[in-house]
C-alpha positions as CSV (number, residue, x, y, z in Angstrom):
1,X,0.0,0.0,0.0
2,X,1.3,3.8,-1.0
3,X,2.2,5.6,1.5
4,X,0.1,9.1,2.0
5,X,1.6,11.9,1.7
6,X,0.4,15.1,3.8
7,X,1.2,19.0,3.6
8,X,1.0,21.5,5.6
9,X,1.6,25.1,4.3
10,X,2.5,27.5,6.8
11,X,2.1,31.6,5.8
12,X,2.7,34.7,7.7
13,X,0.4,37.6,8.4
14,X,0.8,41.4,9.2
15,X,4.8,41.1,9.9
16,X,7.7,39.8,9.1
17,X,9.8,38.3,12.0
18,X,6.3,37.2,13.4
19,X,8.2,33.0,14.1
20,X,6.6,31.2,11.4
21,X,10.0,29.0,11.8
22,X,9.5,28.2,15.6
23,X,5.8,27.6,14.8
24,X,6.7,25.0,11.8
25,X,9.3,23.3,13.7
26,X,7.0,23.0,16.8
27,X,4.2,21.7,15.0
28,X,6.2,19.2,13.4
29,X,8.1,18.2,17.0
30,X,4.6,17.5,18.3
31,X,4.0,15.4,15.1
32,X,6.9,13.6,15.5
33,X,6.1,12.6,18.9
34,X,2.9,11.1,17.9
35,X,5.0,8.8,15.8
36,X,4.5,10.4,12.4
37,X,7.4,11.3,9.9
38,X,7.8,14.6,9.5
39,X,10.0,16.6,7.3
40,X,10.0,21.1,6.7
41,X,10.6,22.4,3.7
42,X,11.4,26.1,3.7
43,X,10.4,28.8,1.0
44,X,12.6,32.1,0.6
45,X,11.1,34.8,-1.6
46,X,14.6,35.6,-2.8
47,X,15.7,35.9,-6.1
48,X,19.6,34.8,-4.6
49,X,19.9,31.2,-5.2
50,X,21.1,30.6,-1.7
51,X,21.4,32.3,1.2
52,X,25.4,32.2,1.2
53,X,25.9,36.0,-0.7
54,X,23.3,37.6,1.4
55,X,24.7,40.0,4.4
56,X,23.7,38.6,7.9
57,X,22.9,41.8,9.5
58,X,19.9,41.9,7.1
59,X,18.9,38.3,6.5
60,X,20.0,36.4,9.5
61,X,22.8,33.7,9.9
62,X,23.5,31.5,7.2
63,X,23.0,28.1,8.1
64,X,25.2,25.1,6.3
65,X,23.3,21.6,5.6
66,X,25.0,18.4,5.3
67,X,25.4,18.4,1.8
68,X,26.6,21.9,1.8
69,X,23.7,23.8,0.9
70,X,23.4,27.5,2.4
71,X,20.4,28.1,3.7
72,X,17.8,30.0,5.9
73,X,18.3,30.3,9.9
74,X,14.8,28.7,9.5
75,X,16.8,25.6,8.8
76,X,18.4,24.9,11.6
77,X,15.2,25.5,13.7
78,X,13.9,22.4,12.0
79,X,16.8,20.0,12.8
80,X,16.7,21.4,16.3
81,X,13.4,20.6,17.2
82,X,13.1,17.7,14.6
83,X,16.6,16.4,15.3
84,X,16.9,15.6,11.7
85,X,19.2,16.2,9.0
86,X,17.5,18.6,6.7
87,X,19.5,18.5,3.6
88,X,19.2,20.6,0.2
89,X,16.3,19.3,-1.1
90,X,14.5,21.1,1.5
91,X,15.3,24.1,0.4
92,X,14.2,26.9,-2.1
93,X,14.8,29.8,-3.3
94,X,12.7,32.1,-6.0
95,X,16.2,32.6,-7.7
96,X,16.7,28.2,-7.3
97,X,13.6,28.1,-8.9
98,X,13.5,30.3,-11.8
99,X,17.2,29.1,-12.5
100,X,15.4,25.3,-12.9
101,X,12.4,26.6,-14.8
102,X,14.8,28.3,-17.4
103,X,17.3,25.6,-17.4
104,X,14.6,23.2,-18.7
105,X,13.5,25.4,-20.8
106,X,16.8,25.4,-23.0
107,X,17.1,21.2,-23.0
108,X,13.5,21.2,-24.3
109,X,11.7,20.1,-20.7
110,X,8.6,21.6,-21.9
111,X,8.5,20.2,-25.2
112,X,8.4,23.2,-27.3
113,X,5.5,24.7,-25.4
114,X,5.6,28.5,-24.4
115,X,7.2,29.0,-20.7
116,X,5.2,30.7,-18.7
117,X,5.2,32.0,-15.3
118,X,1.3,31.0,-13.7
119,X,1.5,27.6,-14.2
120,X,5.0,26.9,-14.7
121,X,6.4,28.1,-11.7
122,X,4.4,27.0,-9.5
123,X,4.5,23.5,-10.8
124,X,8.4,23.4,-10.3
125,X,7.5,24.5,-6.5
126,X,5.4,21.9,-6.0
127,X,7.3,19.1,-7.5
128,X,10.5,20.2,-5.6
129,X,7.7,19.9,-2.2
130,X,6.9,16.2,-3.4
131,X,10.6,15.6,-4.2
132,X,11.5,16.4,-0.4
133,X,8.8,14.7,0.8
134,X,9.5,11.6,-0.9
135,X,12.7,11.6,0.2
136,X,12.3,11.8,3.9
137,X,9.4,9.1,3.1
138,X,7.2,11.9,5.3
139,X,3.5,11.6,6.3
140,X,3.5,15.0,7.0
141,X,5.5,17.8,4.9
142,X,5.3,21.3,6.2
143,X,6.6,24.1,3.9
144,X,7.1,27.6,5.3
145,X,6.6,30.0,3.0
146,X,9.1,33.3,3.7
147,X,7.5,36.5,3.8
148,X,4.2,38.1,4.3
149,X,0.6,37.5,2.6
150,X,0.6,40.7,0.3
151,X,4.4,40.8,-0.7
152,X,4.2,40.6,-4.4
153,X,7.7,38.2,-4.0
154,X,5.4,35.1,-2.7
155,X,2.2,35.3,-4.6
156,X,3.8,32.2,-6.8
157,X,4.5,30.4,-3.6
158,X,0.9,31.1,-2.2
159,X,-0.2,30.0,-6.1
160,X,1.5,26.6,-5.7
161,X,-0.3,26.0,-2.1
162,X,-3.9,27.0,-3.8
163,X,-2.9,24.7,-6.7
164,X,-2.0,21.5,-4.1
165,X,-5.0,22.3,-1.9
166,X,-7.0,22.3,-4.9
167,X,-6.0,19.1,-6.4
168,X,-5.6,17.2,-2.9
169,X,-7.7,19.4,-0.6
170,X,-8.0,16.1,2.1
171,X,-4.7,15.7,2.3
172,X,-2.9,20.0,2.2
173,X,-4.3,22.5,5.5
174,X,-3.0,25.9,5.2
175,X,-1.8,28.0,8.2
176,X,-1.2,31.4,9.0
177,X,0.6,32.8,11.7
178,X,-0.2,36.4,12.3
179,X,0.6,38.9,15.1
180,X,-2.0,40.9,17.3
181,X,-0.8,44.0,18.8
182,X,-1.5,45.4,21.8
183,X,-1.0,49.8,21.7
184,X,0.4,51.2,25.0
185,X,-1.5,53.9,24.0
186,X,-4.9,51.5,23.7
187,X,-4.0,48.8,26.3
188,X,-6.3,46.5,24.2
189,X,-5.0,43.0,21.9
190,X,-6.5,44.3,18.0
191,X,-7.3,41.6,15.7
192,X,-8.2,43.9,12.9
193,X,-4.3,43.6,11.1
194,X,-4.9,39.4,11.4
195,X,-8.6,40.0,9.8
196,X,-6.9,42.1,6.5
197,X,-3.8,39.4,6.5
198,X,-7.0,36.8,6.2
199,X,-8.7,38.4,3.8
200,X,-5.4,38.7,1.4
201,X,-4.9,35.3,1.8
202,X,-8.4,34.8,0.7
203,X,-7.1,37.0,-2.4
204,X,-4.8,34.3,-3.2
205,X,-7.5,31.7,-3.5
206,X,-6.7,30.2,0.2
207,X,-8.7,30.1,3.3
208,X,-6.6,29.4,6.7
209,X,-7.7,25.7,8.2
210,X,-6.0,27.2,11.2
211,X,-4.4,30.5,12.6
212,X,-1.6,30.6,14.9
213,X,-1.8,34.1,16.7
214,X,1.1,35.8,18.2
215,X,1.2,38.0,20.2
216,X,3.0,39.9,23.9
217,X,0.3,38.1,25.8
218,X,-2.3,35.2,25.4
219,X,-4.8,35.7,23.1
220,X,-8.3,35.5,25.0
221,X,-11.7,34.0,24.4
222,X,-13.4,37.4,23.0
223,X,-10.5,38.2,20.6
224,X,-10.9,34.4,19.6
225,X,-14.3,34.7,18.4
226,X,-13.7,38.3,16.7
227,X,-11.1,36.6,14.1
228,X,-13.2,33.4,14.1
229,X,-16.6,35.5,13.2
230,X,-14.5,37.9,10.7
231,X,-12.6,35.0,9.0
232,X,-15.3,32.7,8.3
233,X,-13.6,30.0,11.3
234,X,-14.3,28.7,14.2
235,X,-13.1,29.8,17.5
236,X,-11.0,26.1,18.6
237,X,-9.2,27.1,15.0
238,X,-7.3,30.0,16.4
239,X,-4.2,28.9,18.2
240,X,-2.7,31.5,21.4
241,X,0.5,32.3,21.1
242,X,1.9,35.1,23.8
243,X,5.9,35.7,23.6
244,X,8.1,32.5,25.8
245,X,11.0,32.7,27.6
246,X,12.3,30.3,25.8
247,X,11.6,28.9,22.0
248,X,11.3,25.3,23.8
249,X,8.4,26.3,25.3
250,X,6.6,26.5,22.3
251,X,5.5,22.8,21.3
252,X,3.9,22.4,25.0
253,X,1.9,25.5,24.5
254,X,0.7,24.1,21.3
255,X,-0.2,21.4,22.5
256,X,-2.2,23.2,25.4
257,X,-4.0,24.6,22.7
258,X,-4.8,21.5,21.4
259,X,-3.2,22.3,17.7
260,X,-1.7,18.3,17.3
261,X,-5.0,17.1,17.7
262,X,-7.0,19.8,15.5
263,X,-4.4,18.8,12.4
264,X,-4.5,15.1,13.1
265,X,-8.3,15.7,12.8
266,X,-8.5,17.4,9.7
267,X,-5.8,15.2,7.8
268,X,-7.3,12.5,9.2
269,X,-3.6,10.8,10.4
270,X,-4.8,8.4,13.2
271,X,-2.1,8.4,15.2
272,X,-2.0,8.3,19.3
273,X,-1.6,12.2,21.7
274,X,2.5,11.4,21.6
275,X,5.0,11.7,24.3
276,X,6.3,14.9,25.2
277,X,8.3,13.9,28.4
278,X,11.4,14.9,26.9
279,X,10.4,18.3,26.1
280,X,8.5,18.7,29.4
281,X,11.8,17.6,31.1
282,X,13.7,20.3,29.3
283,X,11.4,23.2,29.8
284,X,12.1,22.1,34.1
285,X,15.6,21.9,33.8
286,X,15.7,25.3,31.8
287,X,13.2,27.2,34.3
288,X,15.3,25.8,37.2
289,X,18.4,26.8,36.6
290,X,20.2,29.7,38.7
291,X,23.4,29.4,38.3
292,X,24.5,31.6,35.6
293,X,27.8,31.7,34.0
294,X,28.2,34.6,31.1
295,X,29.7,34.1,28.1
296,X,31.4,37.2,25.6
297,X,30.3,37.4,22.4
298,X,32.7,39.4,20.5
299,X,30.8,39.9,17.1
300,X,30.4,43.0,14.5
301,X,26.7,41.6,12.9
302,X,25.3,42.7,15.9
303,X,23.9,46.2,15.5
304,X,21.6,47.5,12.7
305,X,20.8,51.4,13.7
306,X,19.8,51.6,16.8
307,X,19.2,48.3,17.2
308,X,20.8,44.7,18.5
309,X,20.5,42.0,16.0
310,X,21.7,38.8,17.1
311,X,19.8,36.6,14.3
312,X,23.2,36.0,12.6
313,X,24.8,34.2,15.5
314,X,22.0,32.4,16.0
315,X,22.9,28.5,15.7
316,X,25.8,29.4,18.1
317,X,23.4,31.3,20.5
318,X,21.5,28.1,20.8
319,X,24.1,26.0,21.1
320,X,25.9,27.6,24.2
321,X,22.0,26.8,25.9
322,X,22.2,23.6,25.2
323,X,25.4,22.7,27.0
324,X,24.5,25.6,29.6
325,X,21.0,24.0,30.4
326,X,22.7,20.1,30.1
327,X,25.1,21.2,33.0
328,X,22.5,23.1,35.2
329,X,23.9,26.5,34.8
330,X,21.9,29.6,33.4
331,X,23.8,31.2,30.0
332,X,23.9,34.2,30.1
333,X,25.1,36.1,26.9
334,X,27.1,38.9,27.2
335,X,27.3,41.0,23.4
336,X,30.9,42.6,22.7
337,X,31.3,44.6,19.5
338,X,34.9,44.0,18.6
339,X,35.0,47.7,16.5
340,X,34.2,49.7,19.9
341,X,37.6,47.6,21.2
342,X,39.2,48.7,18.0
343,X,38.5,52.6,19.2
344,X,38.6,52.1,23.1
345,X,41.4,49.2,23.3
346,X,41.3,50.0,27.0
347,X,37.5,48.8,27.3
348,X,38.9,45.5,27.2
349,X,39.8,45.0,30.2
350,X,36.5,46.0,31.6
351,X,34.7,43.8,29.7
352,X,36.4,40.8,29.3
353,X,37.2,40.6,33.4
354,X,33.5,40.9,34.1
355,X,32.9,37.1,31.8
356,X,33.3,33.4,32.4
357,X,34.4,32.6,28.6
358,X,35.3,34.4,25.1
359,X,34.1,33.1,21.9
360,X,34.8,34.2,18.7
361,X,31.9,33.7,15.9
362,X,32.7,33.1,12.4
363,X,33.0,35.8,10.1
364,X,34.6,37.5,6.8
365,X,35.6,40.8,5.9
366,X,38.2,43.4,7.7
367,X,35.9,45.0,9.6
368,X,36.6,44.6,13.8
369,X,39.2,42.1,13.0
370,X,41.8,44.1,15.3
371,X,39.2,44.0,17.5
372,X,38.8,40.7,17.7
373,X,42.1,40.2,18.1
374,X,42.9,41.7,21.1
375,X,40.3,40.1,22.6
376,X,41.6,36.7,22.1
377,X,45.2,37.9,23.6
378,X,43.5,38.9,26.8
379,X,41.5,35.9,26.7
380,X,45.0,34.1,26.0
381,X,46.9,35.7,28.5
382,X,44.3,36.1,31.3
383,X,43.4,32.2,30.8
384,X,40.0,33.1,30.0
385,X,38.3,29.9,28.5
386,X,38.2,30.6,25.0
387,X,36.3,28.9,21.8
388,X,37.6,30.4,18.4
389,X,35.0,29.1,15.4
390,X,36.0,29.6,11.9
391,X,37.4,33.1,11.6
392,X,37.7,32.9,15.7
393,X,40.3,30.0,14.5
394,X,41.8,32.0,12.0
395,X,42.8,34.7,14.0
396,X,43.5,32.9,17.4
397,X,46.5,31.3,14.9
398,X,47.2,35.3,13.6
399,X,47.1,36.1,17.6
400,X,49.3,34.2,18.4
401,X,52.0,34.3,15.8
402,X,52.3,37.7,16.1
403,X,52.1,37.9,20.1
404,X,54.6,34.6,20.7
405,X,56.5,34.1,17.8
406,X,56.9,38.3,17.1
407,X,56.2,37.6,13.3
408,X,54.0,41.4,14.1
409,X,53.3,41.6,10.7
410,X,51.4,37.9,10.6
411,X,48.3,38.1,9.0
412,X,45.5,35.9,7.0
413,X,45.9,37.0,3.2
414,X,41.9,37.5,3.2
415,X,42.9,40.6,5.3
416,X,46.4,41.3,3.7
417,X,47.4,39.4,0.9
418,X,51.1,41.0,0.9
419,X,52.1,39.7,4.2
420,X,55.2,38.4,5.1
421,X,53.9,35.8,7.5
422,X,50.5,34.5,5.9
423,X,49.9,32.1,8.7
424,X,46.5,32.0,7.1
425,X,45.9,32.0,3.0
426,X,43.1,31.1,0.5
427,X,42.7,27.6,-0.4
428,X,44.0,26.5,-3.7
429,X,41.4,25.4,-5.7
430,X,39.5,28.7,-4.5
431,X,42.6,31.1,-6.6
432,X,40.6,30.3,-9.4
433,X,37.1,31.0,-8.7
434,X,38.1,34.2,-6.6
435,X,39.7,35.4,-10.0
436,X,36.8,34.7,-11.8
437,X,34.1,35.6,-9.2
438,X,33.0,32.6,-8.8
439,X,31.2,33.9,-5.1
440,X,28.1,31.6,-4.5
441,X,28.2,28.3,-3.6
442,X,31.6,27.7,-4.1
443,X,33.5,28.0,-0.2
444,X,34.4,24.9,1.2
445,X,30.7,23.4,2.1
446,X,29.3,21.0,4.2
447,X,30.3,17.8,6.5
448,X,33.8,16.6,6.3
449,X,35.9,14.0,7.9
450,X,38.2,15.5,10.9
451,X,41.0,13.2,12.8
452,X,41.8,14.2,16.2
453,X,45.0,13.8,18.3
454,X,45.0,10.9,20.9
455,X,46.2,13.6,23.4
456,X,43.9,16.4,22.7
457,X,41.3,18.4,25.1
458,X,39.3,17.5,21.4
459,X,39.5,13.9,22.0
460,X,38.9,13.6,25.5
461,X,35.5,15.8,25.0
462,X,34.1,14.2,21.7
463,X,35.3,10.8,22.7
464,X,36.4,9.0,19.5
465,X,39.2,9.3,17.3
466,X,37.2,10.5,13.8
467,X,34.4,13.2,13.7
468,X,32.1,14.5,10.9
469,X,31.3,18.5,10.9
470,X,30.0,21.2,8.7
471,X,32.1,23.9,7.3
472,X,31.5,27.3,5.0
473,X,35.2,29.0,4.4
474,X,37.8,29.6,1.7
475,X,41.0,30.5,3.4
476,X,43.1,27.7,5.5
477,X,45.7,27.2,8.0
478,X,48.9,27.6,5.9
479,X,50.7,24.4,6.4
480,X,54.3,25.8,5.7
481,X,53.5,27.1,9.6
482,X,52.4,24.6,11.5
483,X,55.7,23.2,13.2
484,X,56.8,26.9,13.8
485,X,53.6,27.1,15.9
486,X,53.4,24.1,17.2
487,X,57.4,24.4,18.6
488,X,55.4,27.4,20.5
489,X,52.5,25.9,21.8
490,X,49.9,25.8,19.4
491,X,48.9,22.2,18.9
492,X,47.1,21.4,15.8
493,X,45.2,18.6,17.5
494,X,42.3,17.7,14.6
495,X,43.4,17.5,10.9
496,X,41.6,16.0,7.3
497,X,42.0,12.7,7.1
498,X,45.4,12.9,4.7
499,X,46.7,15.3,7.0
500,X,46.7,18.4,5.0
501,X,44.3,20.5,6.6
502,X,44.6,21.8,10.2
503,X,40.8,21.5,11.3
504,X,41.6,22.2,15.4
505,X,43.9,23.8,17.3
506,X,44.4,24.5,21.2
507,X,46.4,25.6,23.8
508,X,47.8,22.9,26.4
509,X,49.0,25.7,29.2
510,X,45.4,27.1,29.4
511,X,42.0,25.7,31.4
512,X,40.8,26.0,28.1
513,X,41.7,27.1,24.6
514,X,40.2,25.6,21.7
515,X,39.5,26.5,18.0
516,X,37.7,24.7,14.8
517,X,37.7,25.5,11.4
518,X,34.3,24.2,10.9
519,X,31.3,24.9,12.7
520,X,30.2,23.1,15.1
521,X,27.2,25.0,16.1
522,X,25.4,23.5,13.2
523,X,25.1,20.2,14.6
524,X,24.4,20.9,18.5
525,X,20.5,20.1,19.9
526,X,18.7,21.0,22.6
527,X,19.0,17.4,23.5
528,X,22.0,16.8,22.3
529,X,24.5,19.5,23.1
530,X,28.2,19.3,20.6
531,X,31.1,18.2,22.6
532,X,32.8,21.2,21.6
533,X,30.3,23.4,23.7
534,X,29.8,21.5,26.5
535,X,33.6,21.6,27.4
536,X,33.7,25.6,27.1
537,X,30.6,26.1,29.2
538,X,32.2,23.5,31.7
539,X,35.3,25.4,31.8
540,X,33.5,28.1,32.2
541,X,32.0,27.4,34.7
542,X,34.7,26.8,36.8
């Protein structure tokens, strides 16, 4: 017997930024634990074929799949809570798909016929949505569709949900998650912005089966009935859900609300309430913990105005929670703009004596880099438990040649490519596609091999000799270096498998001093927190 196949579209109302990522990834956690198989699918309204060129002050971290696609931050919400690979096929882009459309186009795809955008376009949408869903071998598929109802960019995405509700209405719901604000100036929740979102869905051809409603407080009974009355509903159809603590709290408020058991309903999937223990157990341990131990941040994608943005750090925000929450101890996160060190190089001090450990985010670009890099000497020097990922590897290796082996002028040739010392240089199969600007999609991508030394802080904490992890980088430890710094004290204690690559290094003389090439906040889960992690909040701690 086939195996159904079910959908769930997920569209957002009145704002962007409103969690249509949390809300997909929680629906499909409480999915998952009524032992269905669930897989997301994510929709960016983006002519960019990836996420990998766009600037993550304005879109958000870019997160790097298995198979080395970049993608949405959306992303890795889904293989948090679904603690699942999600791999390439899950993703699309509008560029991804009018790239395919015109690429079959010029083999002859269409057979001659003319190309056109209503219903070609859509079509390609949906058969990328079966093509992932088939893959996972899913019961349930739930696509989140970037954007806002009444953004001209998704109108073909909203066209290819009408067009799969239409054909398979018993087996697609649609869903909107919409925000109600509540005016200081008017002290009262207003559902009218959710009622004009509705209604320009309806202008799609689509009528929400259910509507998630956010909001700074729960949504009540009378507020419930207004949408419900107003949106052609019924009251048990709009979901409440006020701001959390904590994104983990999401899936048991859903299923307060009783939202599992209103889709199971409507799809007809016959499947028992589920176990949430695990998630119940979580939510304790992260609303009793008192301890805290902060951790510096020293970042530049953190400001936008006059505003804090921390969306593109967010994989590695989540990961220090997870090992924080694992050990019992409240993270606090402590934000340090390297550029303000770069004009105030005395403000170090302040800030960097006032936190329990220094980690270094990836990045590109030359902007903060001196700042940066003082703050991994003092971190260095004060024994401040450090965790260098990516560029925080690169320049703790920059850091330290020029600090202990004097080489002052030492440098990564991303930053200055006449250096004398380029402890740090592009790798060499990227010379090429940087001279031809070859940009997108063509950085070192996705899960790779790493071999770690039987003596290393790196294989005592991950506990076995090979690991996999992601990467996203073009420029390398320089290998004509390595026994100059290790003769110092820098031990390259992880490597590729033929040796060529310096993937870790770390500091023996220090509580704790470790740096990766890759990223390992791509692979850490709220029940699973990386090795990597767990070892700097640890030290930390102590």
């Amino acid at each position: 017997m086939k195996q159904r196949r079910t959908f769930i579209f997920i569209a957002g109302g009145v704002m962007s930024g409103v969690g249509k990522g949390i809300a997909s990834a929680s629906i499909g956690a409480l999915l998952q634990a009524r032992g269905l198989r669930v897989t997301a699918v994510k929709i960016d309204p983006y002519i960019n074929v990836d996420a990998g060129t766009m600037n993550p002050v304005e879109h958000g971290e870019v997160f790097v799949t298995r198979d080395g696609d970049e993608t949405d931050q959306d992303i890795g919400n889904y293989e948090r809570f679904l603690d699942q690979d999600i791999i390439r096929v899950n993703y699309m882009t509008t560029g991804r798909v009018y790239q395919s459309v015109i690429e079959r186009e010029r083999a002859l795809g269409y057979g001659g016929k003319t190309v056109e955008v209503v219903p070609h376009v859509p079509l390609e949408v949906i058969g990328r949505i079966k093509k992932a869903a088939e893959y996972h071998q899913a019961d349930v598929t739930i696509i989140e569709i970037g954007g806002t109802v009444g953004e001209y960019q998704n109108v073909l995405f909203l066209e290819a949900a009408r067009m799969m509700k239409m054909d398979r209405p018993a087996d697609v719901l649609i869903g909107l998650v919409s925000y109600l604000p509540i005016p200081g100036s008017v002290g009262e929740m207003k559902s009218k912005p959710t009622q004009f979102a509705v209604r320009t869905l309806n202008a799609t051809g689509l009528q929400p089966d259910f509507i998630i409603a956010r909001a700074s407080k729960p949504i009540d009974a009378p507020r419930k009935e207004k949408i419900a009355v107003n949106c052609s509903m019924r009251a048990e159809d709009i979901i409440s859900a006020p701001d959390v603590s904590s994104i983990y709290e999401v899936p048991l408020n859903f299923r307060i609300e009783g939202l599992s058991e209103m889709i199971v309903k409507k799809l007809k999937l016959r499947r028992p309430k589920g176990d949430l223990t695990a998630w119940e157990d979580l939510n304790q341990r992260i609303a009793n913990t008192k301890r805290p131990v902060r951790i510096g941040i020293v970042g530049k994608y953190i400001s936008t105005g006059d505003f804090v943005l921390t969306d593109a750090y967010l994989s590695v925000l989540e990961s220090i929670k997870h090992a924080a929450w694992s050990l019992n101890v409240k993270p606090e996160i402590v934000w340090l703009n390297s550029e303000e060190f770069e004009r105030d190089p005395k403000r170090i001090k302040e800030a960097l004596s006032k936190v329990d450990g220094v980690l270094v985010p990836g990045g590109f670009g030359t902007r903060g880099i001196e700042g940066k890099l003082l703050a991994i000497q003092y971190a260095r020097e004060h024994k401040i438990p450090y965790l260098g990922l990516c560029y925080g590897m690169q320049l703790a290796v920059v850091e330290f040649a020029r600090h202990v082996l004097g080489w002052k002028d030492a440098n990564t040739t991303e930053i200055d490519p006449r250096t004398k010392h380029p402890v740090i240089h592009l790798m060499n199969e990227q010379e090429e596609r940087m001279k031809d600007k070859k940009y997108g999609g063509t950085m070192r991508l996705g899960t790779y091999d790493c071999h770690l030394k039987s003596a290393s802080l790196a294989r005592k904490l991950y506990g076995r000799d090979v690991i996999e992890e992601r990467h996203r980088h073009r420029f390398e430890f320089n290998p004509s270096y390595r026994a100059a710094l290790e003769d110092a004290g820098l031990f390259a204690s992880g490597e590729s498998p033929d040796g060529s690559l310096v993937e870790l290094v770390e500091l023996k003389n220090h509580p704790f001093f470790i740096a990766s090439q890759f990223h390992p906040e791509f692979l850490s889960r709220p029940f699973k927190p990386h090795p990597l992690f767990k070892g700097f909040v640890q030290a930390a701690m102590k």
